[in-house]
C-alpha positions in Angstrom: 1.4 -3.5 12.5 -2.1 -4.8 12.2 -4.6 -3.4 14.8 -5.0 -5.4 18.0 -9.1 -5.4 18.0 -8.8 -6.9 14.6 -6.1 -9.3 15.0 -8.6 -10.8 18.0 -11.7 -10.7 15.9 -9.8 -12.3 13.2 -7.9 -14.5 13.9 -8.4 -17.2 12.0 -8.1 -15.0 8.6 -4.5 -13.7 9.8 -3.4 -17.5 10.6 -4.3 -17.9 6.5 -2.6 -14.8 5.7 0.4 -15.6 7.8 0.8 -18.9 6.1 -0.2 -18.2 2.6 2.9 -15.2 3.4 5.2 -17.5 4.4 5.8 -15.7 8.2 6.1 -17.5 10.9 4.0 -15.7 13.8 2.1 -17.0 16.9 -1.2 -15.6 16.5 -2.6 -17.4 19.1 -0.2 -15.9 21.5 -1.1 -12.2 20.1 -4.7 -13.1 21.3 -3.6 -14.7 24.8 -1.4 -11.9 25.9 -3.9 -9.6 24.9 -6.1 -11.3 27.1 -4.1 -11.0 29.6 -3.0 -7.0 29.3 -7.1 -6.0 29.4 -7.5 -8.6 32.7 -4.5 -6.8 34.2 -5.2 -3.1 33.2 -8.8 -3.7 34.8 -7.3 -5.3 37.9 -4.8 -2.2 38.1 -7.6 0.5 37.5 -9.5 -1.5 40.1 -6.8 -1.6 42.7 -6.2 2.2 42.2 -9.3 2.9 42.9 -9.3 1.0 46.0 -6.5 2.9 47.4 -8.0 5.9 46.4 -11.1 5.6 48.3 -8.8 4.2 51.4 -7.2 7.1 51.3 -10.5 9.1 51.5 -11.7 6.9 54.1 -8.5 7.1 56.5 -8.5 11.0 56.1 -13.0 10.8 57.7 -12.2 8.2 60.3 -12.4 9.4 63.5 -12.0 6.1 65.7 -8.2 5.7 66.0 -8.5 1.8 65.8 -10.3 1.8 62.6 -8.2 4.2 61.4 -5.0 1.7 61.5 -6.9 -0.7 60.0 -7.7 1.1 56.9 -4.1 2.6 57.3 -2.6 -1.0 57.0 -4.8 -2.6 54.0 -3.8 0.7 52.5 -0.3 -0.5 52.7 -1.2 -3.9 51.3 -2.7 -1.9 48.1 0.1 -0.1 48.2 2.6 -3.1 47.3 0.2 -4.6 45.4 0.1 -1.7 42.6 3.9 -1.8 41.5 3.8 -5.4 41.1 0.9 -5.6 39.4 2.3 -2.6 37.0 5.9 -4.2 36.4 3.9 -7.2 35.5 1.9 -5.3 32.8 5.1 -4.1 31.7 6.1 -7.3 30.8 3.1 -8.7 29.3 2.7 -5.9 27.1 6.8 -5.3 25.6 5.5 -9.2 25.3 2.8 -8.4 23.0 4.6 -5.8 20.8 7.2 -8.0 19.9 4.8 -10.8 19.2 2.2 -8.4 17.5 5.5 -7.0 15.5 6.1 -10.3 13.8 2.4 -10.2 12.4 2.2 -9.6 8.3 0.2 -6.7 6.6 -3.3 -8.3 4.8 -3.0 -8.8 1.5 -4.8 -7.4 -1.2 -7.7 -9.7 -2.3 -6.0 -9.5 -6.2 -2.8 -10.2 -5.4 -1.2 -14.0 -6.5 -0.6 -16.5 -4.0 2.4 -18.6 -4.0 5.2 -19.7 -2.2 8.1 -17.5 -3.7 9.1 -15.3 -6.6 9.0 -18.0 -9.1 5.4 -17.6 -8.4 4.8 -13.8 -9.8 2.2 -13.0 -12.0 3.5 -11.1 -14.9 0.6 -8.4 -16.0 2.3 -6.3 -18.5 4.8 -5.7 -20.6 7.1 -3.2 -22.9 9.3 -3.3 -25.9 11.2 -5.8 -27.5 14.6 -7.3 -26.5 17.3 -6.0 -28.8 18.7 -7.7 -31.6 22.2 -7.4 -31.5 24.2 -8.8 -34.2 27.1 -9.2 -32.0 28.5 -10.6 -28.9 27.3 -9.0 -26.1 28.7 -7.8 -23.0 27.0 -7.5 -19.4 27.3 -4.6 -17.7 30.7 -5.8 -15.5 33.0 -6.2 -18.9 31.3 -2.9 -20.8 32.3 -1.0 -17.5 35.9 -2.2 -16.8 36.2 -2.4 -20.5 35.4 1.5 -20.8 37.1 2.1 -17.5 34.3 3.6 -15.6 33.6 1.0 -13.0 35.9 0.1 -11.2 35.1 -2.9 -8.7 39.0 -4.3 -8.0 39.1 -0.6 -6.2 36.0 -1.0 -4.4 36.8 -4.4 -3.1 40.6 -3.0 -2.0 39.4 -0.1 0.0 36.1 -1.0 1.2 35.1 -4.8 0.5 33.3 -7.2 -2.4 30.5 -5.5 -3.4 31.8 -1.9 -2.9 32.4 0.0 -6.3 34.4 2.9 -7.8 32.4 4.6 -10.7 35.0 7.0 -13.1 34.8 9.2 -16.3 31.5 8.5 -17.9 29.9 6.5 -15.0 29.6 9.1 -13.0 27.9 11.6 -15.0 25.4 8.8 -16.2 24.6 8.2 -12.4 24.0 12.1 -12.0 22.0 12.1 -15.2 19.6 9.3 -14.4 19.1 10.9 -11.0 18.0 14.0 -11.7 16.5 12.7 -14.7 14.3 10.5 -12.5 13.8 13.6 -10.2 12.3 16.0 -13.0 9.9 13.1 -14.0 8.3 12.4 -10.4 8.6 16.0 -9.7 6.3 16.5 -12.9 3.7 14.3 -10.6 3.6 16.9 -7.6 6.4 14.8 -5.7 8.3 17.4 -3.7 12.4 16.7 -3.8 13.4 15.6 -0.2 17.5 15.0 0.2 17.3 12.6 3.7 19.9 11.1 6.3 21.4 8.5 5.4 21.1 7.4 8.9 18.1 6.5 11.1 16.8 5.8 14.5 16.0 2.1 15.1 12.5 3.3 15.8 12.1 4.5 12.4 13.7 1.2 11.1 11.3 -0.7 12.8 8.3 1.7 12.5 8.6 0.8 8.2 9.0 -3.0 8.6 12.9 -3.1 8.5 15.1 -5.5 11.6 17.5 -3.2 12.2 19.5 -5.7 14.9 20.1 -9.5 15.5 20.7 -12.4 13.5 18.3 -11.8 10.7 19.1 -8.0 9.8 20.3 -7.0 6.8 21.2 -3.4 7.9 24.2 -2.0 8.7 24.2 -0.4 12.7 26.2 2.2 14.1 27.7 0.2 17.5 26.7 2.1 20.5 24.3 3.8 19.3 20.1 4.0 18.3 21.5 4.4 14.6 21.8 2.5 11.5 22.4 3.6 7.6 19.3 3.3 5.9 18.3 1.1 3.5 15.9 2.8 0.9 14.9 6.5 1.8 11.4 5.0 2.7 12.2 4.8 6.2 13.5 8.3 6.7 10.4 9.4 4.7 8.4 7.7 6.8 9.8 8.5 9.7 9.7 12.2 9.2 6.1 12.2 10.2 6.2 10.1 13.0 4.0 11.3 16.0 2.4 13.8 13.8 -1.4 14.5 13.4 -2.4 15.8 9.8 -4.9 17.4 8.3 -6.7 16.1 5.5 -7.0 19.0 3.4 -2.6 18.8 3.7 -3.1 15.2 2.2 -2.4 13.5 -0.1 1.8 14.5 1.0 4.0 13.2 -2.3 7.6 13.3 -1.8 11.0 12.6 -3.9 13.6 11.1 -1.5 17.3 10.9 -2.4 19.5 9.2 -0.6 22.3 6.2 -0.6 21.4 2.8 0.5 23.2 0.5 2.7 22.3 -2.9 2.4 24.2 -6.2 3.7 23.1 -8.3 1.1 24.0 -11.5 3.4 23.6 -15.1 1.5 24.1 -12.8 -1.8 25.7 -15.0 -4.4 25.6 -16.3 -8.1 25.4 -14.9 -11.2 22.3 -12.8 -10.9 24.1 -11.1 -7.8 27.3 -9.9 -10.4 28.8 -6.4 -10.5 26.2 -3.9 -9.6 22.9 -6.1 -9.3 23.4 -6.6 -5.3 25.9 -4.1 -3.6 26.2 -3.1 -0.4 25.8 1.1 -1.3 23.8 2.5 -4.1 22.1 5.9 -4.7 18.2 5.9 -5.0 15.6 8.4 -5.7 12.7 6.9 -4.0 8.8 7.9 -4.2 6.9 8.1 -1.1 3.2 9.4 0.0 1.0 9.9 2.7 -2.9 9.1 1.8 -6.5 8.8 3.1 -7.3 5.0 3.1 -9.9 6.0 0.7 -7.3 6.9 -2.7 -4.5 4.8 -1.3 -5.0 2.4 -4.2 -5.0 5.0 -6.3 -1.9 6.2 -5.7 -0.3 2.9 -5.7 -1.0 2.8 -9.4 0.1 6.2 -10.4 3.3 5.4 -8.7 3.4 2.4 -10.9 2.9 4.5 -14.0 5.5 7.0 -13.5 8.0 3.8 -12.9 7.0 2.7 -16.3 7.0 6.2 -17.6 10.9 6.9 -16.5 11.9 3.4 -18.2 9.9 3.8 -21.2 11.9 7.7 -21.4 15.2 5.3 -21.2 13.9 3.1 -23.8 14.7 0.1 -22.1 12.3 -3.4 -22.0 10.5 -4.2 -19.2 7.9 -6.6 -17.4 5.3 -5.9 -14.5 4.6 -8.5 -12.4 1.9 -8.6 -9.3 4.0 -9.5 -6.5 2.7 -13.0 -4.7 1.9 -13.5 -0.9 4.9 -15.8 -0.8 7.3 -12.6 -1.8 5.2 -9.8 -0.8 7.7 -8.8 2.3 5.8 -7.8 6.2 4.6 -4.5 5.4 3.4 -4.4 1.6 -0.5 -5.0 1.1 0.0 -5.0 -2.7 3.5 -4.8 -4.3 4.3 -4.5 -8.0 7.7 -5.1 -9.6 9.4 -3.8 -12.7 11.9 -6.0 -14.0 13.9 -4.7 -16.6 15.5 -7.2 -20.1 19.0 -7.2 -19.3 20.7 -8.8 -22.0 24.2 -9.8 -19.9 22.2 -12.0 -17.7 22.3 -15.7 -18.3 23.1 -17.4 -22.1 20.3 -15.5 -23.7 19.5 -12.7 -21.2 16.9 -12.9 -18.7 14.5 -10.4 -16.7 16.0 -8.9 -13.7 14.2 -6.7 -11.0 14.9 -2.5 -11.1 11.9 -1.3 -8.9 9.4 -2.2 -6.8 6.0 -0.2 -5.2 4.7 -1.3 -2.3 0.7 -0.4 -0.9 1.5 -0.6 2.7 -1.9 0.8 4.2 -1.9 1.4 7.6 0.5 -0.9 8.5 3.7 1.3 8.7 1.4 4.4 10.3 0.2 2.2 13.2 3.9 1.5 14.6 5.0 5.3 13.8 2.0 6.9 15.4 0.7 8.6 11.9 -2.6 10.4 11.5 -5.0 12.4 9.6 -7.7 14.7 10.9 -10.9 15.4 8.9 -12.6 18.7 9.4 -14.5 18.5 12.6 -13.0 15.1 13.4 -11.1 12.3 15.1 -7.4 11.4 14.3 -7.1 8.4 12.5 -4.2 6.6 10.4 -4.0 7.5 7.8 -1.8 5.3 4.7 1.7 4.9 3.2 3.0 4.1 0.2 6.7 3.7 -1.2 8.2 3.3 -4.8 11.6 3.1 -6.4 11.8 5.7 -9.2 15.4 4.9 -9.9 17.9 2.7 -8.3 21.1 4.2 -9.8 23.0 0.7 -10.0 20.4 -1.3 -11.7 19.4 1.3 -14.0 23.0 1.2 -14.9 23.1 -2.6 -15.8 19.4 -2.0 -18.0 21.0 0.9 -20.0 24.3 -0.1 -20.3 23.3 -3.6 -21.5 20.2 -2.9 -23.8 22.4 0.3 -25.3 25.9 -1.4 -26.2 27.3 -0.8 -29.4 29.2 -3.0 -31.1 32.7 -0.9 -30.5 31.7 -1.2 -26.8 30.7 2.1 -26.1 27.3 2.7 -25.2 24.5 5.1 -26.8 22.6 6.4 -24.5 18.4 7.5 -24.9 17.6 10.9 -26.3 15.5 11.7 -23.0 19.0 11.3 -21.2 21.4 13.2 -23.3 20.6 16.9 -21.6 20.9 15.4 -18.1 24.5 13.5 -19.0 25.5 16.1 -21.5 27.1 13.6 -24.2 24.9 10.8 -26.4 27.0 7.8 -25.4 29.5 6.1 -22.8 33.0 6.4 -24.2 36.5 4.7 -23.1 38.2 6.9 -19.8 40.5 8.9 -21.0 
């Protein structure tokens, strides 16, 4: 969350970034109920002090009269302090749910716009293949090989649930540790994290983990839900926690499964393995000074482009716009990878996404840094998708089919699957 000091100073600049961000938050409220904590914690402090020096005065007062008298305001201040404290309470669980609804700033560079259609593409790499042939999305070259299986998924589980055989599943464990061994090249440390969280930690990274508007799955009667990226257990696993800055920067590798609802899900973009409800993901994450946060944000968007380049499939950066950019990110960038199946003629499709989220997410888990000789202060965080197992299925599968419907796989994946292409099961 944004500091409270700033959010008064500036509010006028966070009513722009609210809007041009699309979020719907009373800033004006933020700034009354502040108000209104620092008049009451002063009237508290002042009360307390009040009863203290009663109590100093009834314990030197000799005339018994005067003595009751002090003895009864005493009592007075003494019933006045619990109200005045549940009242604070209230005004201040007030103003952390208001101040929770409050977007990150946003980068000075990023786009704005309304929505997605409003990216900025900034880059791009290799050329959509020419075929010769009629092509097949990822759905029919999977059932057709026999190695996804999504009729089981939806018996068992429910739409949107999956079955991967034969082939499939040594492709997924490929691409993971394939993904692992590059980011691992960058100093990220392999972390294997819960696949469940505490609500804290679900809020504490920007995610709504209960109500009407969450898209997580919770654990009834408990404080638990299944995650949704490994970023919030990363996160989370310094929460409380004072660094030093000679530990920092702290670069990990999280592997996990994701659970994601997907709720209002549809259409063809949403087909097969583009939106499901469980998906394994190897997820950067790091822990910054403010001062090479930005830094990092790019090198995490190099080594995105560097695993997809290594898979030889096409793909498009684009600068993420206000509109799109999500609560927590400062800056977001997107890859979005060709993939051939989608639409008449093919059509971009997103595969990963790394998000500057500066001290937003370290404010709400209580995250800092200490210099040499220094104060604790937050320090940043930053998350990035190396590999999303299900859509880097679609981009390979699609952009590698062969016209007897196997599918040849990269060179840089062959040691990590152990065979050059996808063959029928069985």
């Amino acid at each position: 969350m944004l500091d409270l000091k700033f959010i008064r100073e500036n509010a006028e600049a966070i009513k722009e970034n609210c809007k041009n961000r699309n979020v719907r938050a009373d800033v004006d409220l933020v700034v009354e109920l502040a108000g209104r904590r620092s008049k009451l914690m002063t009237e508290l402090n002042e009360l307390r002090q009040r009863q203290n020096d009663l109590a100093k005065s009834i314990g030197r007062e000799k005339d018994p009269e005067a003595r009751e008298r002090l003895i009864e305001e005493s009592r007075t201040f003494k019933e006045e302090v619990p109200k005045r404290e549940a009242e604070l309470a209230e005004v201040e669980a007030s103003l952390y749910a208001e101040q929770l609804n409050i977007p990150n700033m946003t980068h000075p560079d990023s786009p704005i716009g309304k929505d997605d259609t409003e990216n900025v593409e900034i880059d791009r790499w290799g050329e959509a293949p020419d075929f010769g042939f009629p092509v097949k999305d990822h759905v029919e070259l999977g059932e057709s090989l026999g190695v996804i299986d999504f009729d089981a998924g939806t018996k068992t589980t429910g739409s949107k649930f999956y079955f991967l055989r034969g082939d499939a599943v040594l492709l997924e464990l490929g691409l993971v540790r394939y993904a692992l061994d590059r980011i691992t090249a960058h100093g990220y440390i392999p972390t294997a994290t819960p696949d469940l969280a505490r609500d804290e930690m679900l809020v504490g990274t920007g995610f709504i983990p209960r109500g009407p508007e969450a898209q997580i799955y919770s654990v009834e009667n408990t404080d638990l839900s299944l995650i949704a990226t490994a970023e919030i257990t990363l996160a989370g696993s310094l929460a409380d926690e004072i660094v030093p800055e000679t530990d920092l920067p702290v670069k990990l590798a999280g592997l996990s499964h994701c659970f994601r609802t997907e709720a209002g899900s549809h259409g063809r973009a949403s087909r097969g393995l583009y939106r499901v409800h469980q998906f394994t993901k190897v997820e950067m994450f790091a822990f910054t000074t403010p001062e090479t946060s930005e830094e990092t944000h790019e090198e995490m968007r190099s080594i995105e482009e560097e695993i997809f380049r290594g898979l030889e499939v096409p793909y498009r950066v684009v600068d993420i716009c206000t509109g799109d950019l999500g609560g927590a990110a400062y800056r977001k960038y997107d890859l979005e990878a060709w993939m051939p199946g989608r639409g008449e003629a093919g059509e971009f499709g997103e595969i990963t996404s790394t998000s500057n989220t500066t001290d937003y997410q370290a404010r709400r888990l209580k995250i800092r840094y200490r210099k040499e000789g220094g104060r604790p202060q937050l320090l940043h965080t930053l998350n990035g998708t190396a590999l999303a197992a299900s859509r880097a299925m679609i981009a390979l599968m699609e952009n590698h089919q062969q016209p007897d419907g196997t599918v040849k796989l990269p060179e840089a994946l062959v040691p990590y699957v152990g065979k050059d292409r996808l063959e029928p099961l069985g």
